[in-house]
C-alpha positions as a Markdown table, in Angstrom:
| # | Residue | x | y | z |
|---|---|---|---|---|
| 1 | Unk | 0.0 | 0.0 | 0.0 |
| 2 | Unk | 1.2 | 3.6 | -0.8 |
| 3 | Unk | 1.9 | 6.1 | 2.4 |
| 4 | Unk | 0.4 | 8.5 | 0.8 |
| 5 | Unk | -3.1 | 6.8 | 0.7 |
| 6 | Unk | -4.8 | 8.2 | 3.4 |
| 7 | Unk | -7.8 | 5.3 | 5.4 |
| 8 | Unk | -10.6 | 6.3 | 6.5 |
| 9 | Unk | -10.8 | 7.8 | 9.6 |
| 10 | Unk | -7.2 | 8.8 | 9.3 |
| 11 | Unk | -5.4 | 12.7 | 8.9 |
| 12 | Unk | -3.4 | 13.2 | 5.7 |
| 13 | Unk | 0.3 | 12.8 | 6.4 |
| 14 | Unk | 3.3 | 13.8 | 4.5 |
| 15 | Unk | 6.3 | 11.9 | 5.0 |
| 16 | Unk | 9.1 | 13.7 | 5.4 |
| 17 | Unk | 11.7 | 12.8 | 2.5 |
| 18 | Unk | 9.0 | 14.0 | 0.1 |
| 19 | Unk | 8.0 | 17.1 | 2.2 |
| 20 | Unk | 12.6 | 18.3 | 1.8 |
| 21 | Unk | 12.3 | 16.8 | -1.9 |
| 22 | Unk | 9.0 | 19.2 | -2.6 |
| 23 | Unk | 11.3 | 21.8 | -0.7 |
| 24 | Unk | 14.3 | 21.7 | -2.6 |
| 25 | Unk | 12.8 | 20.7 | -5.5 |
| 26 | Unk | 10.8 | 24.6 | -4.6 |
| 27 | Unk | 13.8 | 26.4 | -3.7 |
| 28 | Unk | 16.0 | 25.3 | -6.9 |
| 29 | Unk | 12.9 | 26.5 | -9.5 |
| 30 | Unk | 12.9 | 29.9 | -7.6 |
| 31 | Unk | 16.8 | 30.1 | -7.5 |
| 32 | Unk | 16.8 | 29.4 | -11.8 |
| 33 | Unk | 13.8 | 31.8 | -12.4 |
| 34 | Unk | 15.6 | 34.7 | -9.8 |
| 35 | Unk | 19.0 | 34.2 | -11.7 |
| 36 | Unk | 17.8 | 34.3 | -15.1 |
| 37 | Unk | 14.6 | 37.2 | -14.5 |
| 38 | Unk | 14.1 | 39.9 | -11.8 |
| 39 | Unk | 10.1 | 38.5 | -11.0 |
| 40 | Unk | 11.4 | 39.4 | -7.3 |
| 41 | Unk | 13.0 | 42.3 | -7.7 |
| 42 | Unk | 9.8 | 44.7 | -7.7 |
| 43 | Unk | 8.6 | 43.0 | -4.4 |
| 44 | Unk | 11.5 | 43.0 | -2.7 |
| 45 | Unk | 12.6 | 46.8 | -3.5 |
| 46 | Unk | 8.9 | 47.4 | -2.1 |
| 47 | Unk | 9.4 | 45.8 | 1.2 |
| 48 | Unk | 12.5 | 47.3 | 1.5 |
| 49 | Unk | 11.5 | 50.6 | 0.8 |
| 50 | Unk | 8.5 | 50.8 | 3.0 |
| 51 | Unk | 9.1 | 48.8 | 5.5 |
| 52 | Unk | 13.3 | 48.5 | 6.2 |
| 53 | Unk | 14.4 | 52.0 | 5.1 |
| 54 | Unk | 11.9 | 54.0 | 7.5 |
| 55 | Unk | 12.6 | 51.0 | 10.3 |
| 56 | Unk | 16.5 | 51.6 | 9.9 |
| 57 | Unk | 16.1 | 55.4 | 9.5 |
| 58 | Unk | 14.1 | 55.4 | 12.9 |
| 59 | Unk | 16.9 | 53.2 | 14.2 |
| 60 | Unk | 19.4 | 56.0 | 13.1 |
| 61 | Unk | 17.3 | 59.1 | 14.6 |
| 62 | Unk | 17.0 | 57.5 | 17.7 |
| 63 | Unk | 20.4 | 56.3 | 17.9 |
| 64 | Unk | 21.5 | 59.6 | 17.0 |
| 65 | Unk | 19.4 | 61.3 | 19.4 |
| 66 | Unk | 20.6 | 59.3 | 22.3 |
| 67 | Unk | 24.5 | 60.3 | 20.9 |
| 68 | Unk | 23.3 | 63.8 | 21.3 |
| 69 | Unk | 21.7 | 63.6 | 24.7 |
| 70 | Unk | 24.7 | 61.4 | 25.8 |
| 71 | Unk | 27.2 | 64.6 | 24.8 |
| 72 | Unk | 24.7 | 66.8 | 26.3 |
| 73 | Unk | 24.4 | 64.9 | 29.7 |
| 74 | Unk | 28.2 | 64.9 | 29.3 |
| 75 | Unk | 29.0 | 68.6 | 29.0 |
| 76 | Unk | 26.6 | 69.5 | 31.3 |
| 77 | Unk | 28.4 | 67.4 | 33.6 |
| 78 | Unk | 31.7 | 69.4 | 32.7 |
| 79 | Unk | 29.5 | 72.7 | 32.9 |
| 80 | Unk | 28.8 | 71.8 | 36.5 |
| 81 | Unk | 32.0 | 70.7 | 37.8 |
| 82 | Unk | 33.6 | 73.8 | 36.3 |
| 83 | Unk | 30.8 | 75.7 | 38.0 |
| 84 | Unk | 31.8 | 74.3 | 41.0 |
| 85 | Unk | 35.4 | 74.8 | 40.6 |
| 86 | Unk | 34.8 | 78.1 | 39.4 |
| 87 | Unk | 32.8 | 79.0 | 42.7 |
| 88 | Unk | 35.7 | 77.6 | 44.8 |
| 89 | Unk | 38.2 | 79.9 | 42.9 |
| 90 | Unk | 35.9 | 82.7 | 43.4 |
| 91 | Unk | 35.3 | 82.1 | 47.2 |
| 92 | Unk | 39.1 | 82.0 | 47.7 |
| 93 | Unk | 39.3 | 85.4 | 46.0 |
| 94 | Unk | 36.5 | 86.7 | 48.4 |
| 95 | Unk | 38.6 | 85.5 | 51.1 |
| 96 | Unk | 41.9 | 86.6 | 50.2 |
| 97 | Unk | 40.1 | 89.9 | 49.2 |
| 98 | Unk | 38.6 | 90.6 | 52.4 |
| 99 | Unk | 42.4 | 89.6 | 54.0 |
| 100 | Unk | 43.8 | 92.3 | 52.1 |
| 101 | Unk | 40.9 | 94.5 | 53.3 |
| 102 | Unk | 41.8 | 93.8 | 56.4 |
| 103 | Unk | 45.7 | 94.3 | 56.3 |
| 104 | Unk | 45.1 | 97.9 | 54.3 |
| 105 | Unk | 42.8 | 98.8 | 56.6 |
| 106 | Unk | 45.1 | 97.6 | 59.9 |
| 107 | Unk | 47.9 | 98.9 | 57.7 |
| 108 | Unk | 46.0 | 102.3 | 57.5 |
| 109 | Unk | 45.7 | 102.3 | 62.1 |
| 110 | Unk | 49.0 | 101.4 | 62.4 |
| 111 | Unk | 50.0 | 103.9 | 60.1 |
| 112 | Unk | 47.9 | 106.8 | 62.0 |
| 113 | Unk | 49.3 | 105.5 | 65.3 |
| 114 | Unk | 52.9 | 105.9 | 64.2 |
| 115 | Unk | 52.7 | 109.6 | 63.1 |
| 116 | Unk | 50.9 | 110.0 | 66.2 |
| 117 | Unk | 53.7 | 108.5 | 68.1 |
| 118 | Unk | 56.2 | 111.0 | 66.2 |
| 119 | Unk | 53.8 | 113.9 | 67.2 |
| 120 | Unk | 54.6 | 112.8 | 70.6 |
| 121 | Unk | 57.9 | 111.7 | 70.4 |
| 122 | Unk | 58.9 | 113.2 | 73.9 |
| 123 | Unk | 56.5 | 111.1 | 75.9 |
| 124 | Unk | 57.1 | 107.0 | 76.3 |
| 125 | Unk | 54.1 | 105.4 | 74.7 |
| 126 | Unk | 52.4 | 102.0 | 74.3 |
| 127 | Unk | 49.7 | 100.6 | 72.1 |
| 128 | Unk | 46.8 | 98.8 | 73.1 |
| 129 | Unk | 43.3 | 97.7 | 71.3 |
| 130 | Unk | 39.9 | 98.4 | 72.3 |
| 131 | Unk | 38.3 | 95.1 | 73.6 |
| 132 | Unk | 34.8 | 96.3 | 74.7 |
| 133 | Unk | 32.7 | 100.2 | 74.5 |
| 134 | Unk | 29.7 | 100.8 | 76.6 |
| 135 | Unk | 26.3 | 100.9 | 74.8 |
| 136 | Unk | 26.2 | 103.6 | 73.3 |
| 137 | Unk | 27.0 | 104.6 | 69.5 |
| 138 | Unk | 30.0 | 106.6 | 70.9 |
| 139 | Unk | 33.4 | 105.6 | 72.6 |
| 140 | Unk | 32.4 | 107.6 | 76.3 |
| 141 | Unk | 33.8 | 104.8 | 78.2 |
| 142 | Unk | 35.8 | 102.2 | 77.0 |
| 143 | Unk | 38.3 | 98.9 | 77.8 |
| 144 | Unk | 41.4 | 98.6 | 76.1 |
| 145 | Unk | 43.9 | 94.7 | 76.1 |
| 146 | Unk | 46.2 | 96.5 | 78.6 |
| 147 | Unk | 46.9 | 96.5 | 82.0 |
| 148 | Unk | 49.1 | 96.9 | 85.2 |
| 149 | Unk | 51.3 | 93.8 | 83.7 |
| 150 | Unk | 52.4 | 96.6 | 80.5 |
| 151 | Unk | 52.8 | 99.2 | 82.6 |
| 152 | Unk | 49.4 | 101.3 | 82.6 |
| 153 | Unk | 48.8 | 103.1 | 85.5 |
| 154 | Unk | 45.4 | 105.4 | 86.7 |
| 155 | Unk | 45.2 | 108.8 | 85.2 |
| 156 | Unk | 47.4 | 107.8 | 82.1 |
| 157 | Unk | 46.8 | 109.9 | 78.9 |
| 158 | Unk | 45.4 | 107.8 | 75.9 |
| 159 | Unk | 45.2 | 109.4 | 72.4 |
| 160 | Unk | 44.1 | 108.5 | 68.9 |
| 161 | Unk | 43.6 | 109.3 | 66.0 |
| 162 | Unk | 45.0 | 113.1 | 65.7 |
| 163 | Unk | 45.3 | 113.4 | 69.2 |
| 164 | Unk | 43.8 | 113.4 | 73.0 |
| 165 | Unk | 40.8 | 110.8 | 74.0 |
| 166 | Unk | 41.0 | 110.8 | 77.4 |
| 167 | Unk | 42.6 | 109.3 | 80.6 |
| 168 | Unk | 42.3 | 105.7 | 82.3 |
| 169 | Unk | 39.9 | 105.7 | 85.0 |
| 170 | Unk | 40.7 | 102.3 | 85.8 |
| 171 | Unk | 43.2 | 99.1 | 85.8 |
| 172 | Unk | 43.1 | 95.5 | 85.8 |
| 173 | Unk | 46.1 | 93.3 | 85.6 |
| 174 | Unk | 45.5 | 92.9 | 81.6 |
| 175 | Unk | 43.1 | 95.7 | 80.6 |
| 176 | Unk | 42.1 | 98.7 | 81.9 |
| 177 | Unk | 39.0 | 101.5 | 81.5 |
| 178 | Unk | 39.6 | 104.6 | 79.7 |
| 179 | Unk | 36.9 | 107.5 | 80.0 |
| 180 | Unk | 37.1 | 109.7 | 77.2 |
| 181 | Unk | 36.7 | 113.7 | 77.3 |
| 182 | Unk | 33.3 | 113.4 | 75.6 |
| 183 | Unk | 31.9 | 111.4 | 78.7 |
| 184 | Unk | 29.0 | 114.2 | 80.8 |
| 185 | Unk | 31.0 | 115.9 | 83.6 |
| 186 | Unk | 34.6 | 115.4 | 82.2 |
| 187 | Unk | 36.9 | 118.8 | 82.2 |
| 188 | Unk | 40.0 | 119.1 | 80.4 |
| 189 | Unk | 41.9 | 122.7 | 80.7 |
| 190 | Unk | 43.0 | 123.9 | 77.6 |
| 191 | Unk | 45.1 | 126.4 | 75.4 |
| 192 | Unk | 44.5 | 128.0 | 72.8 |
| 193 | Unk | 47.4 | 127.2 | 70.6 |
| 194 | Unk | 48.1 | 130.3 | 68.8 |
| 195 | Unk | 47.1 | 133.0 | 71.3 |
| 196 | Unk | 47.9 | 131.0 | 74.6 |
| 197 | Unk | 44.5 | 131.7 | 76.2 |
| 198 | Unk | 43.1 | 129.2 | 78.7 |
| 199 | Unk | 39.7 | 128.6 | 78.3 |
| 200 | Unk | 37.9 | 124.7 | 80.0 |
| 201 | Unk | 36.8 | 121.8 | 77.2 |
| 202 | Unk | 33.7 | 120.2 | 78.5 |
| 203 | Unk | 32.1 | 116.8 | 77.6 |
| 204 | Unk | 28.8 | 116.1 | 76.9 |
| 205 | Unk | 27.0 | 112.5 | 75.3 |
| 206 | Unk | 23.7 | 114.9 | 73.6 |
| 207 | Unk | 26.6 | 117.4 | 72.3 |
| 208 | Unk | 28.8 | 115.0 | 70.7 |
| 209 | Unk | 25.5 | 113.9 | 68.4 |
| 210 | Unk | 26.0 | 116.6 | 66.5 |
| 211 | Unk | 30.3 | 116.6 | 65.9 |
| 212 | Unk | 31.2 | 118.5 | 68.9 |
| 213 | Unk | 32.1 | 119.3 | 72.2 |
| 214 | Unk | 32.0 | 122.7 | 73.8 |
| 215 | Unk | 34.4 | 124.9 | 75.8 |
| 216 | Unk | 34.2 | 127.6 | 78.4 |
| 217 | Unk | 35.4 | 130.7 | 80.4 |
| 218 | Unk | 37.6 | 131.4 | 77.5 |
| 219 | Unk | 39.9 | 135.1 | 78.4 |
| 220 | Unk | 40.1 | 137.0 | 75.2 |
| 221 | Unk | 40.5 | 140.3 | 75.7 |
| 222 | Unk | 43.2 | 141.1 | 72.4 |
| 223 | Unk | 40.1 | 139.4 | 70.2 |
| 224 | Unk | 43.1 | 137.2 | 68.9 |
| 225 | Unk | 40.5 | 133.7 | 68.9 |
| 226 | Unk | 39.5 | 132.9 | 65.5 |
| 227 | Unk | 37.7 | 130.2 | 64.4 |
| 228 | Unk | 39.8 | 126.8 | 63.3 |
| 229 | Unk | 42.5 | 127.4 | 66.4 |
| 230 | Unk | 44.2 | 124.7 | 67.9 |
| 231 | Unk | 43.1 | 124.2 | 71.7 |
| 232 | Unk | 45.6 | 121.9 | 73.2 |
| 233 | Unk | 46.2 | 120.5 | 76.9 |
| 234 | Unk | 47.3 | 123.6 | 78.8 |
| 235 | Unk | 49.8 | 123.2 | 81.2 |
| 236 | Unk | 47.5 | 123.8 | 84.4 |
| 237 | Unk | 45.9 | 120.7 | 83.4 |
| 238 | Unk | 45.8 | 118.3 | 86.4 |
| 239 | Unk | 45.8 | 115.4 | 84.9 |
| 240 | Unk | 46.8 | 115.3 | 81.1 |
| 241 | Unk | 50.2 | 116.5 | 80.0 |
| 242 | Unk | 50.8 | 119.6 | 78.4 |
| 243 | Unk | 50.5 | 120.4 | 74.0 |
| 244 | Unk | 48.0 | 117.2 | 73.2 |
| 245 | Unk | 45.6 | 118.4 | 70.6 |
| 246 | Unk | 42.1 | 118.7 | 72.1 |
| 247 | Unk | 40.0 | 120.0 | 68.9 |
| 248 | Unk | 39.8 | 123.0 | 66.8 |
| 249 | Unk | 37.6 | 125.9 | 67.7 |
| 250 | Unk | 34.3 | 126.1 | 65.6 |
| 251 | Unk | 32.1 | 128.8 | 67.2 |
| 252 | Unk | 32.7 | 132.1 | 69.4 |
| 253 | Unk | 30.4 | 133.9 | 71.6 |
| 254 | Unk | 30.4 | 135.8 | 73.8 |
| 255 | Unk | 28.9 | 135.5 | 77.4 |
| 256 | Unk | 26.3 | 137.2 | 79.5 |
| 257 | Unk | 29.6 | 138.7 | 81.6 |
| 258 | Unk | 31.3 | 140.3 | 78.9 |
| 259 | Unk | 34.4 | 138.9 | 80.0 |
| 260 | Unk | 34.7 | 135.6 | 78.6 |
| 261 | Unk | 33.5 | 133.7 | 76.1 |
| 262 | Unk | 32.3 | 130.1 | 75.0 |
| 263 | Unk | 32.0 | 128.1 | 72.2 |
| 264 | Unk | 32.1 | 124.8 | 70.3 |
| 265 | Unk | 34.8 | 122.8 | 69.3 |
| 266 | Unk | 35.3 | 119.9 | 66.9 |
| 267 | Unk | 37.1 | 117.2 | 68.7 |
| 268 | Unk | 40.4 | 115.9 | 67.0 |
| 269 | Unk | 39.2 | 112.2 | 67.7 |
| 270 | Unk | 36.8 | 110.3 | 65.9 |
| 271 | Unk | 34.8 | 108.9 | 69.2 |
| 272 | Unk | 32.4 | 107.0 | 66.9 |
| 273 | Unk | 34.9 | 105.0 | 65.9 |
| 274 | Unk | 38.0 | 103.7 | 68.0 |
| 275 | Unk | 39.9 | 100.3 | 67.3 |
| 276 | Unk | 43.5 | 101.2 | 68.5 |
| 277 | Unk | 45.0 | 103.8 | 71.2 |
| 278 | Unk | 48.6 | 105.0 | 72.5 |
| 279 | Unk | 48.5 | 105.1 | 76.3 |
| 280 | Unk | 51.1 | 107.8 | 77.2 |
| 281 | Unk | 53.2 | 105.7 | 80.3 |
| 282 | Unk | 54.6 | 109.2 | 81.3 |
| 283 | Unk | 52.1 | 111.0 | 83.9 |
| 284 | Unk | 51.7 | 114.8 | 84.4 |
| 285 | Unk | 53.9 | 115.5 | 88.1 |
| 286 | Unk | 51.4 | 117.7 | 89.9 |
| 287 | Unk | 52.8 | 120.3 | 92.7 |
| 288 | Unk | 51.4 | 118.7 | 96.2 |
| 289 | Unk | 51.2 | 120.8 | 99.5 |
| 290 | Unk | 54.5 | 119.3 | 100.2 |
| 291 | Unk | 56.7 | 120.8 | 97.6 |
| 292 | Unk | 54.7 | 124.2 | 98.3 |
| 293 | Unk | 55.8 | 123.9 | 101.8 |
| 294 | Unk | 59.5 | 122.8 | 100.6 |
| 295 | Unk | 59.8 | 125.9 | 98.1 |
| 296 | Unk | 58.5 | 128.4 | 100.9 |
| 297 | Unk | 61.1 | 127.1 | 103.0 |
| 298 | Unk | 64.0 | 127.9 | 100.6 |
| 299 | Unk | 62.8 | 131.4 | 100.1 |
């Protein structure tokens, strides 16, 4: 009986050495009628033209989009690590800005403080910073780094600036309190520079709001005052040596006596601002009772 005969009852069945002889039998006719026509040239070029060019120019555009966005993610990674390095750089000029700030501007005190030490050559002299002011916007009362270990003693002249701030009201053994000629109820007898006429420099905290401080019981008969005179530490002074600037006289007038006269001066120390001071270690020698008595006995 042939396979091929299919019983009843039974599925059709192909063996399978006639199925790969049908096969190649197939493949060979369509290998001879491709070589010697182009019957498959037409379909083919259409499948390849609508369906494999668009796929493999979508393949392209994506992978060239992701190229981009990979260069992109890259040099924004660059952009932000220079950023970063670029904000370092710029922090350590801030830095080393503000340091040179700071040494122009220390540069600028130490300077001031020297050619006030040469103004005052004759006296000894030691520096000293300001450590703590009271609360107010002005440098009334004030503590300077220096004590009875340097040298500072009570009554001690301390200038600044252009010249006299005050005396030390106090000492500790490493800092001391200075009270400044602005403070309410502090005196200071003065000179008039040019002229040589006494008059009495008075402090006042509501006066110095406005730039000044005012003076009083000023002689001056000869009318030789004018205004922008030195007044200096006279030599009566009890407490502050002689010649340390005081101010420079702004107004005259005269008072209700007719004899003297009174005014405002602008002080030669910037008593909103104070960082650094010279205490003067030599003190004014005041005459006691006891060298009055000694010169009366050698008359």
């Amino acid at each position: 009986m042939s396979p091929v005969i299919k019983k009843k009852g039974e599925k059709f069945t192909l063996p399978s050495k006639y199925l790969l002889f049908i096969l190649t039998i197939i493949c060979s006719i369509m290998l001879v009628v491709t070589y010697v026509t182009d019957i498959f040239d037409k379909p083919l070029g259409y499948a390849v033209n609508y369906i494999i060019v668009p796929y493999q120019k979508g393949i392209s555009a994506i992978g060239s989009r992701l190229s981009a966005k990979k260069d992109e993610l890259v040099m924004i990674a660059d952009l932000i690590e220079e950023n970063e390095a670029l904000k370092a750089k710029v922090n350590e000029l801030e830095d080393e800005n503000t340091r040179l700030m700071q040494d122009k501007y220390e540069l600028n005190n130490l300077r001031t403080l020297f050619e006030l030490d040469a103004a005052y050559e004759g006296y000894r002299k030691t520096g000293a910073r300001v450590i703590y002011h009271d609360a107010s916007n002005w440098f009334s009362n004030f503590i300077i780094n220096k004590g009875s270990n340097d040298g500072i003693e009570l009554n001690m002249n301390v200038v600044a600036g252009n010249g006299l701030v005050g005396y030390v009201s106090m000492v500790g053994p490493d800092w001391a309190r200075v009270t400044s000629i602005i403070s309410d109820n502090t005196n200071v007898s003065g000179t008039v520079l040019y002229s040589s006429e006494n008059l009495i420099v008075s402090g006042s905290l509501e006066l110095i709001n406005s730039g000044y401080i005012s003076y009083s019981q000023l002689l001056d008969s000869k009318e030789t005052v004018g205004e922008g005179d030195k007044v200096v530490t006279s030599n009566i002074s009890d407490k502050y040596l002689p010649g340390i600037l005081i101010g420079y006289i702004q107004t005259i007038e005269n008072d209700a006596n007719n004899l003297t006269k009174s005014g405002l001066l602008i002080p030669a120390v910037n008593f909103e601002n104070i960082e650094e001071v010279l205490v003067i270690l030599d003190q004014k020698k005041n005459i006691t009772d006891k060298d009055i008595e000694d010169a009366q006995k050698l008359e």
